[in-house]
C-alpha positions as YAML, in Angstrom:
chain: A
units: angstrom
residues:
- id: 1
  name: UNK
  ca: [64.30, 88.27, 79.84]
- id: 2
  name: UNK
  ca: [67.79, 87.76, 78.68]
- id: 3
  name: UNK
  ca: [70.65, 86.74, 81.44]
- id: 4
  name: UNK
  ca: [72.97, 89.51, 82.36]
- id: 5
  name: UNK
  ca: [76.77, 88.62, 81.18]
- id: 6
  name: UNK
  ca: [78.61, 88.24, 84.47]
- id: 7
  name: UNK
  ca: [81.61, 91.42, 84.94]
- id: 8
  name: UNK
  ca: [84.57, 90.20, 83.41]
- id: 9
  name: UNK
  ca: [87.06, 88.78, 85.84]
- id: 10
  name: UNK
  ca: [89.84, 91.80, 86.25]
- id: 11
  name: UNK
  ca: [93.42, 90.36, 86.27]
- id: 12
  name: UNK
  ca: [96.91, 91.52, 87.11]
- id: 13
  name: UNK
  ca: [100.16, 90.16, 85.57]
- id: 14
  name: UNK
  ca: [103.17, 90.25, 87.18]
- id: 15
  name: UNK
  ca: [105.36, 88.66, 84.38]
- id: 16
  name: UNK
  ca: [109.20, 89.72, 83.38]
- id: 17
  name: UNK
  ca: [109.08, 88.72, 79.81]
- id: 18
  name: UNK
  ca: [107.19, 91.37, 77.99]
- id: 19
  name: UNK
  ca: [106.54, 88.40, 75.32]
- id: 20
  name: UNK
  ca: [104.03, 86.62, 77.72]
- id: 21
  name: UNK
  ca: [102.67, 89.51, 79.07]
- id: 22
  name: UNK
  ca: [101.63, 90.42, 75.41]
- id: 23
  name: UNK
  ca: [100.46, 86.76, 74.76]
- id: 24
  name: UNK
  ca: [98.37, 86.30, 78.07]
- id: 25
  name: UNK
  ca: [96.55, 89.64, 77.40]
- id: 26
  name: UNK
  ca: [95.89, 88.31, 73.63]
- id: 27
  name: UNK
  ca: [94.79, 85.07, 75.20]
- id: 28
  name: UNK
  ca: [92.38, 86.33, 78.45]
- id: 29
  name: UNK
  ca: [90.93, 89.18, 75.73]
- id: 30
  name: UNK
  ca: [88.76, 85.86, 73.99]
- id: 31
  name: UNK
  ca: [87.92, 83.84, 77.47]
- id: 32
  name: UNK
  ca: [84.80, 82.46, 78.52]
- id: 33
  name: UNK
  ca: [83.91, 83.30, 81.69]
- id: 34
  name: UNK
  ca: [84.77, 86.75, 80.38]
- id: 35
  name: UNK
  ca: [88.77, 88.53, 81.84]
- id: 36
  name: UNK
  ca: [90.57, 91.60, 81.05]
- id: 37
  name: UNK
  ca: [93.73, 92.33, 82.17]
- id: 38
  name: UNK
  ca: [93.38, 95.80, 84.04]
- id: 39
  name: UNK
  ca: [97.31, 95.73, 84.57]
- id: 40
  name: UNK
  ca: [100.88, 94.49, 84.17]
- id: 41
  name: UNK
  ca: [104.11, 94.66, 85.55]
- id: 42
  name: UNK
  ca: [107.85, 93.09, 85.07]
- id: 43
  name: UNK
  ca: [108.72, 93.67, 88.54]
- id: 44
  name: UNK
  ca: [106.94, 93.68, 92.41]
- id: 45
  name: UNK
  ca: [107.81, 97.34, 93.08]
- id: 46
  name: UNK
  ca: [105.67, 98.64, 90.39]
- id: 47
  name: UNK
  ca: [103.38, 96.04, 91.02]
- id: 48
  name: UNK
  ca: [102.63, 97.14, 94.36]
- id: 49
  name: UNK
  ca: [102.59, 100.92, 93.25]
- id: 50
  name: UNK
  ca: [99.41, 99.90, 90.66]
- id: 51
  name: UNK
  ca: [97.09, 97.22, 92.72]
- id: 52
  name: UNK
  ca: [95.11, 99.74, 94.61]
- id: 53
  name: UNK
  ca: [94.46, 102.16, 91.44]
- id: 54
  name: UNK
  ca: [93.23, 99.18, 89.31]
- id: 55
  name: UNK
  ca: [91.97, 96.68, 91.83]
- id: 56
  name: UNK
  ca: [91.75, 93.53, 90.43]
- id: 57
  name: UNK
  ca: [90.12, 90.33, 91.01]
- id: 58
  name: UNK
  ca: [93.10, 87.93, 90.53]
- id: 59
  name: UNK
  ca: [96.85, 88.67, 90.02]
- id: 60
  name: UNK
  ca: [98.63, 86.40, 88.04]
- id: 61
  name: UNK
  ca: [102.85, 86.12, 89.25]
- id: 62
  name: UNK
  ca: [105.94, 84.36, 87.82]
- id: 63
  name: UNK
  ca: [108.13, 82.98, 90.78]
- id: 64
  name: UNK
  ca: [111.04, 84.09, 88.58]
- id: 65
  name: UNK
  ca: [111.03, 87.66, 88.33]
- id: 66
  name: UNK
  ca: [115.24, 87.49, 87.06]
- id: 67
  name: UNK
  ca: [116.56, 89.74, 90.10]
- id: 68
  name: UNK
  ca: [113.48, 89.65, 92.66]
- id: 69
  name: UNK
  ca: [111.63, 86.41, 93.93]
- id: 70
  name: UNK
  ca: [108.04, 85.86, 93.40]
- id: 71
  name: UNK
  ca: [108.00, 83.71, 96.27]
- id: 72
  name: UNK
  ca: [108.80, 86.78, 98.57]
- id: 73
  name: UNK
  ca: [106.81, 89.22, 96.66]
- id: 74
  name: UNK
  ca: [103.38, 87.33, 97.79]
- id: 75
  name: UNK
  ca: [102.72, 88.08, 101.67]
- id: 76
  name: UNK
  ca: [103.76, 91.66, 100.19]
- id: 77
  name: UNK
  ca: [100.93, 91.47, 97.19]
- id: 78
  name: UNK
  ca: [98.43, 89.95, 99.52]
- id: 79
  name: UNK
  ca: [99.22, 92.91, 102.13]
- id: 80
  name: UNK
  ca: [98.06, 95.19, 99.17]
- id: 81
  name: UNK
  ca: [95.55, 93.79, 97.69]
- id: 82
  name: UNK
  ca: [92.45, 91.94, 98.26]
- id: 83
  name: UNK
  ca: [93.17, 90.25, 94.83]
- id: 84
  name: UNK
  ca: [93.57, 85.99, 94.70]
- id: 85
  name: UNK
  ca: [97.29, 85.44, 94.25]
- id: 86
  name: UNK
  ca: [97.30, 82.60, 91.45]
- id: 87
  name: UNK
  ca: [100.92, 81.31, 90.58]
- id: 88
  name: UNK
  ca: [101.62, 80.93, 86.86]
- id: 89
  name: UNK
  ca: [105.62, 79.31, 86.69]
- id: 90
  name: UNK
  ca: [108.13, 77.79, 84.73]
- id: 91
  name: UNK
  ca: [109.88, 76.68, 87.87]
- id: 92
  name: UNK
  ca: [109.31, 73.02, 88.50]
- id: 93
  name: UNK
  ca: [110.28, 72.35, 91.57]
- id: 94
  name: UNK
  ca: [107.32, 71.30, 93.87]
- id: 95
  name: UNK
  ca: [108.89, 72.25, 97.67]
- id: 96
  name: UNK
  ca: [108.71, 76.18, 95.51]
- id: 97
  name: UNK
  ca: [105.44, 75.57, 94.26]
- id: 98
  name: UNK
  ca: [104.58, 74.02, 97.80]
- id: 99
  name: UNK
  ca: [106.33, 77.30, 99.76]
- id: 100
  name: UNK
  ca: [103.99, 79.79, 97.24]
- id: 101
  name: UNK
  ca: [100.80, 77.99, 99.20]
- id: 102
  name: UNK
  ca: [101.70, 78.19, 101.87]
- id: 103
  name: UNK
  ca: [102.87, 81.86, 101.42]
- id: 104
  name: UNK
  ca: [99.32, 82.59, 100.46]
- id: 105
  name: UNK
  ca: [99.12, 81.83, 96.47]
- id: 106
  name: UNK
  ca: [95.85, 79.86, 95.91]
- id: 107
  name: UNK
  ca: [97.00, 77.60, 93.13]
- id: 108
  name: UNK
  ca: [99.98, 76.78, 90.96]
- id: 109
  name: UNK
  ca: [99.56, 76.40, 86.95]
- id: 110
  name: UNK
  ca: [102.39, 75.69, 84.83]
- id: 111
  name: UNK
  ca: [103.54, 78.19, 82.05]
- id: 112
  name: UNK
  ca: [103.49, 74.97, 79.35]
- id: 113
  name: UNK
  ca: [100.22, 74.39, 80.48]
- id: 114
  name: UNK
  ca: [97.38, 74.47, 77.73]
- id: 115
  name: UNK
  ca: [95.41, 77.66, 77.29]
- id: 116
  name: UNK
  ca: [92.19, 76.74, 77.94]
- id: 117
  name: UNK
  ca: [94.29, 75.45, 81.27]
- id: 118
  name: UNK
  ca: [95.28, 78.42, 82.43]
- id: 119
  name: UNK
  ca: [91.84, 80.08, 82.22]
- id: 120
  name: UNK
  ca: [90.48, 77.55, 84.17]
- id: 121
  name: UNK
  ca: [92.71, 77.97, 86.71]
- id: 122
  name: UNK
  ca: [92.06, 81.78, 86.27]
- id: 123
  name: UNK
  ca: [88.54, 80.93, 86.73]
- id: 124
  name: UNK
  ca: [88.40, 78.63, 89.99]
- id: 125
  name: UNK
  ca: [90.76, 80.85, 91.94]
- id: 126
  name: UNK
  ca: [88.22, 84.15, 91.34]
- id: 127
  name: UNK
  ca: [85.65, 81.89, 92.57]
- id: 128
  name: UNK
  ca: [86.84, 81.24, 95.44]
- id: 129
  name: UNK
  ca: [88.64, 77.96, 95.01]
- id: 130
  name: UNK
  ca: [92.36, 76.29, 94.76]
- id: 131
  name: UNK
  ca: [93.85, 75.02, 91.61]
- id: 132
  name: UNK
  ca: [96.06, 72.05, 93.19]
- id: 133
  name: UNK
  ca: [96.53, 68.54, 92.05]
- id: 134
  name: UNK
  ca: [96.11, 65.83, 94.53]
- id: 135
  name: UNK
  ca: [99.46, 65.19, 94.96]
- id: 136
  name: UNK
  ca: [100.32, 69.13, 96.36]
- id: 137
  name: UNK
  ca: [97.45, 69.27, 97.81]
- id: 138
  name: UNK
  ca: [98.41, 65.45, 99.93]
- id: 139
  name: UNK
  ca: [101.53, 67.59, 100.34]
- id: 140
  name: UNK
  ca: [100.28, 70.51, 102.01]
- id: 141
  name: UNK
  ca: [97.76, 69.32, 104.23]
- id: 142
  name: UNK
  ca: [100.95, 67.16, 105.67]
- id: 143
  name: UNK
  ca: [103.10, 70.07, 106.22]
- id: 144
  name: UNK
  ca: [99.98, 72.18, 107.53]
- id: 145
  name: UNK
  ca: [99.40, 69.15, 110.29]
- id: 146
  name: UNK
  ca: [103.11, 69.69, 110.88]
- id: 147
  name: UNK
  ca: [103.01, 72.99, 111.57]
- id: 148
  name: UNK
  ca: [100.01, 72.49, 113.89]
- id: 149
  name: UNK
  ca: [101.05, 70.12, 115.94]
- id: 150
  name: UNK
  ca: [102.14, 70.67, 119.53]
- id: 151
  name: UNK
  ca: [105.96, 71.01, 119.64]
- id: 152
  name: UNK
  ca: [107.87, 68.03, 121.18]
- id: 153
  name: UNK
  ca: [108.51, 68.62, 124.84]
- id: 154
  name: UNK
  ca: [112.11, 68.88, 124.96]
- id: 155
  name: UNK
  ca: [113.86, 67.01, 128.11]
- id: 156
  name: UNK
  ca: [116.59, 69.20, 128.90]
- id: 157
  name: UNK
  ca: [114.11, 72.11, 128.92]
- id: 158
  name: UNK
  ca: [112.16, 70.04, 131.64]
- id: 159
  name: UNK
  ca: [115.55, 69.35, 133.35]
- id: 160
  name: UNK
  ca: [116.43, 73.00, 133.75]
- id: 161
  name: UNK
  ca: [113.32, 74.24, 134.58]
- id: 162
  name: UNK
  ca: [113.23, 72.18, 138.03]
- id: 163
  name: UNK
  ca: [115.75, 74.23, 138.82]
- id: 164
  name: UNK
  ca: [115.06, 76.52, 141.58]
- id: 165
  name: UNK
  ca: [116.34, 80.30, 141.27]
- id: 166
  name: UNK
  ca: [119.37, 79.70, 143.94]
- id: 167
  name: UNK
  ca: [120.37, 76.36, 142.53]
- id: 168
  name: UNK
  ca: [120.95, 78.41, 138.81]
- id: 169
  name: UNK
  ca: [122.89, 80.67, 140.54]
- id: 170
  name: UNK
  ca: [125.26, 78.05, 142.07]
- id: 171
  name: UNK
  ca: [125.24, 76.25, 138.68]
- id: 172
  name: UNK
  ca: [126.17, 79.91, 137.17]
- id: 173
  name: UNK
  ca: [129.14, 80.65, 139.98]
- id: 174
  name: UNK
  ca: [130.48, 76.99, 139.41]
- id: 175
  name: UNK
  ca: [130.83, 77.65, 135.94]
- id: 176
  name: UNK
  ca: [132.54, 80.52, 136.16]
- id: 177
  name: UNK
  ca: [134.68, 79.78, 138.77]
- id: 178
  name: UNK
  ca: [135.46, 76.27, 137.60]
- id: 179
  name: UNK
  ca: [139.02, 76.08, 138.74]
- id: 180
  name: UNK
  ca: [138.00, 77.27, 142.45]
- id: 181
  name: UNK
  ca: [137.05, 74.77, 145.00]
- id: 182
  name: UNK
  ca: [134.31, 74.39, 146.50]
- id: 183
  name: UNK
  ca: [135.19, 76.34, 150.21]
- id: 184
  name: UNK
  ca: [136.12, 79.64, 147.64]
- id: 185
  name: UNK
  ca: [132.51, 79.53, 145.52]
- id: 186
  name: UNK
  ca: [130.84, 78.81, 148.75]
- id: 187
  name: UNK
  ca: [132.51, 81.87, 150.13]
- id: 188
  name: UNK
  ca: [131.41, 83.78, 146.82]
- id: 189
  name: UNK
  ca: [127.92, 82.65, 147.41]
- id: 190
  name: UNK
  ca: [127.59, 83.49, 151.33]
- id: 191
  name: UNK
  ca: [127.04, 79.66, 151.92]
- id: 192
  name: UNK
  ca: [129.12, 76.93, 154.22]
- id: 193
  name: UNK
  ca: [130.49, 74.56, 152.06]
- id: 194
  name: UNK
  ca: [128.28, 72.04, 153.23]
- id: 195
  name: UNK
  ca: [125.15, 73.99, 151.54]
- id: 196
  name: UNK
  ca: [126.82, 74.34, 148.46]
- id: 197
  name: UNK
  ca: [127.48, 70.48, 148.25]
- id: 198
  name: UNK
  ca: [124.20, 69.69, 149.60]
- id: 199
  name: UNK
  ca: [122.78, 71.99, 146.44]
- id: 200
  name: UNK
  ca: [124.95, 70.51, 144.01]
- id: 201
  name: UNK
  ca: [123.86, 67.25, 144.87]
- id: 202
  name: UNK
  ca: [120.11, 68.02, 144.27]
- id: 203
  name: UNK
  ca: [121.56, 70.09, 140.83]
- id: 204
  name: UNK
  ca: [123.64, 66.67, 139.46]
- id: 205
  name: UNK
  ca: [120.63, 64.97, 140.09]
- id: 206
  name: UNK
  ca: [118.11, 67.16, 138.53]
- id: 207
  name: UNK
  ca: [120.28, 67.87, 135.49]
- id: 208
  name: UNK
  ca: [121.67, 63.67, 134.95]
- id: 209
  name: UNK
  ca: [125.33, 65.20, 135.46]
- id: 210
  name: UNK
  ca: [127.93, 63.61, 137.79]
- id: 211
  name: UNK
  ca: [130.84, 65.39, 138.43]
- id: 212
  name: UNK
  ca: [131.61, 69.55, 138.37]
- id: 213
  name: UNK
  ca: [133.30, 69.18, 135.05]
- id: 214
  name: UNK
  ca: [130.33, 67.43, 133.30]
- id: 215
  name: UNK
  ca: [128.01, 70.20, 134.89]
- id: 216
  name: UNK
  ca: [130.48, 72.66, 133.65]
- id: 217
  name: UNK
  ca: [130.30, 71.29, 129.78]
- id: 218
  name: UNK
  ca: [126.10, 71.19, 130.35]
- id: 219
  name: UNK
  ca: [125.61, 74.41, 131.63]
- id: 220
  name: UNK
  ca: [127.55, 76.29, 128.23]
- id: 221
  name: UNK
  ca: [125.85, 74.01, 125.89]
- id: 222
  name: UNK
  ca: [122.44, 74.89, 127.98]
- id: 223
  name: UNK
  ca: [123.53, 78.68, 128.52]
- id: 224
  name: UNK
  ca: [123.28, 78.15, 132.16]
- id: 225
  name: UNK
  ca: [126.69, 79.81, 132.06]
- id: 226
  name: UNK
  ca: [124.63, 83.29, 134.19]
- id: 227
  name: UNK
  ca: [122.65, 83.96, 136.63]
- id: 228
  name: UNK
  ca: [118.65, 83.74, 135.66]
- id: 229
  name: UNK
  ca: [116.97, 86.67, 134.70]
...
């Protein structure tokens, strides 16, 4: 009994240049596995107007789309559509090709590329896989443990955080009042002036500051400038 031929492999271009739109339709209408391009477009808007009426199985975008980015266009195509997002570019630059990964494209293949190159790549990303080199993909999986890893406790944070609720009010009257002495913000606080020294004591500490003036300087670069919310 004779094998079924598989259902051609239903492509969108997204492409400015109406020259290599006409050439990649001329070139998918002889491939092997089987493609047809089921749709075109020179810009995103119309784009995203045709992907649910033709639904395709890949869609094939140019970064450089003249006025519009094809780098933004993506999280917007892969909103759309449930289509593979495969990256065909003259742009050369690898952080771009990199960002379009990351973005959601799953591979990158260059416009001088050889035909039967760009079919592959057609090919792999319908099935499922990534069309990377082992350099990007070295690159990627870096900045994806990057982005994974815990963020760096930051000190200061830590610092102002021991704070308790009164002593961020004191630091937030002494900084506003920073030519008053200490009877008049004690006063302004309902405190003896013995509380508020005993408090900024424990707040110098806390914070690595010695003096009123160097507490004033930390709290604006820390915004401790108000009262806590």
């Amino acid at each position: 009994m004779p094998t079924a031929n598989p259902p051609a492999i239903r492509v969108f271009i997204i492409d400015d240049h109406r020259t290599i739109l006409w050439g990649l339709e001329r070139l998918m209408a002889s491939a092997k596995p089987p493609m047809t391009v089921v749709g075109s477009a020179t810009h995103c808007a119309a784009a995203l107007d045709l992907l649910g009426e033709v639904e395709p199985d890949v869609i094939l975008l140019d970064l450089d789309l003249g006025k519009e980015s094809g780098l933004d266009a993506i999280p917007k195509l892969a909103a759309k559509s449930s289509a593979r997002i495969l990256v065909l570019t003259g742009v050369r630059d690898k952080k771009v090709h990199d960002q379009a990964v990351l973005a959601g494209a799953r591979g990158i293949v260059e416009k001088e590329s050889p035909a039967e190159t760009i079919l592959a790549a057609i090919g792999k990303v319908h099935a499922g896989e990534l069309w990377l080199d082992r350099a990007a993909a070295g690159r990627l999986f870096v900045e994806i443990s990057r982005r994974d890893a815990p963020p760096k406790p930051d000190p200061e944070r830590r610092k102002i955080d021991s704070l308790t609720d009164r002593e961020r009010e004191i630091v937030a009257a002494a900084t506003a009042n920073a030519g008053a002495n200490a009877r008049a913000i004690a006063e302004s606080l309902g405190i003896s002036e013995s509380t508020l020294r005993n408090h900024l004591t424990s707040i110098y500490s806390k914070l690595g500051v010695d003096s009123r003036l160097a507490l004033f300087a930390y709290a604006h670069r820390h915004d401790l400038a108000r009262p806590k919310s």
